[in-house]
C-alpha positions in Angstrom: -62.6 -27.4 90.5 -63.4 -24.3 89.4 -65.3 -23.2 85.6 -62.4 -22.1 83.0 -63.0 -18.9 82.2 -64.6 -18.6 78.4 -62.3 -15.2 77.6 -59.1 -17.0 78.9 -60.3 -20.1 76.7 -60.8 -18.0 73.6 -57.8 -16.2 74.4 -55.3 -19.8 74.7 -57.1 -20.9 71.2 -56.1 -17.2 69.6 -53.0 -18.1 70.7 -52.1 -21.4 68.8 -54.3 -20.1 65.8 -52.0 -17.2 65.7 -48.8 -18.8 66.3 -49.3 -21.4 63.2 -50.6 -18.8 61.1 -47.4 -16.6 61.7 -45.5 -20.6 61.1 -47.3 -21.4 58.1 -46.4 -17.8 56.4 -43.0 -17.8 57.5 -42.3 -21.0 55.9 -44.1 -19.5 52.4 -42.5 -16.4 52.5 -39.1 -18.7 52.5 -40.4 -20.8 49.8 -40.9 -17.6 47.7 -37.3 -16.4 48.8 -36.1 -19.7 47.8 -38.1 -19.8 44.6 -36.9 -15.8 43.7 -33.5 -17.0 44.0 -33.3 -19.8 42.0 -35.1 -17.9 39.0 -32.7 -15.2 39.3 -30.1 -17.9 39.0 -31.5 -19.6 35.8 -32.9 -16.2 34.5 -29.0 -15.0 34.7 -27.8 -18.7 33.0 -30.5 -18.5 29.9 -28.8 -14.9 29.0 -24.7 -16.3 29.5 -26.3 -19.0 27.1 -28.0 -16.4 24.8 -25.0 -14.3 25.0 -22.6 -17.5 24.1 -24.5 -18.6 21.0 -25.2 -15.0 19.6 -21.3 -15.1 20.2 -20.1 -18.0 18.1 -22.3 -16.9 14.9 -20.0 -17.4 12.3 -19.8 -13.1 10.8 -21.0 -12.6 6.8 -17.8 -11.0 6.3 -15.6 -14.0 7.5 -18.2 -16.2 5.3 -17.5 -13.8 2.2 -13.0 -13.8 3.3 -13.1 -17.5 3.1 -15.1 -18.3 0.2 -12.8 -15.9 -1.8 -9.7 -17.9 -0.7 -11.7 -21.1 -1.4 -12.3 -19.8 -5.0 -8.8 -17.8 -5.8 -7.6 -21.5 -4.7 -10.1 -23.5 -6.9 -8.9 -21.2 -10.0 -5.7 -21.2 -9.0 -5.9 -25.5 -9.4 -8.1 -25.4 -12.6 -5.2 -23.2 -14.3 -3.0 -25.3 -13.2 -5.6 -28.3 -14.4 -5.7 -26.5 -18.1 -2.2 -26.2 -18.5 -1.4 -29.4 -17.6 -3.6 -30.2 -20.6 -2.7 -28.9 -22.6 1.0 -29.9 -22.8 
């Protein structure tokens, strides 16, 4: 049997250090692909939420229409009210 050379040794180890190193980074930069994604994706729902509720504020002015009606009503009932009193 002959010695194994220590350059072909040192060469073979480089090899399998270098082969999971490239592995090991490969499957991180995946996991950072992945993880980009899916914060896009939830990033993108938070502002349809955002959007929605900003959306279905009820507006002053349909607050002030409404509460006029509601009043022109409510005087409209106590008039009503008074003169039925006053018969």
């Amino acid at each position: 049997m002959s010695e194994i050379d220590p350059q072909w040794l040192f060469n073979g180890l480089f090899s399998i250090v270098c082969c999971l190193s490239g592995w090991l980074l490969n499957n991180i930069r995946d996991a950072v692909k992945e993880l980009r994604t899916q914060d896009k994706a939830l990033t993108d729902k938070v502002q349809r939420i955002e959007v929605m509720v900003a959306g279905n504020y009820v507006k002053r002015e349909d607050i002030d229409k409404l509460s006029d009606a509601i009043f022109k009503k409510l005087d409209r009932i106590e008039s009503k009210l008074e003169g039925k009193a006053d018969k």
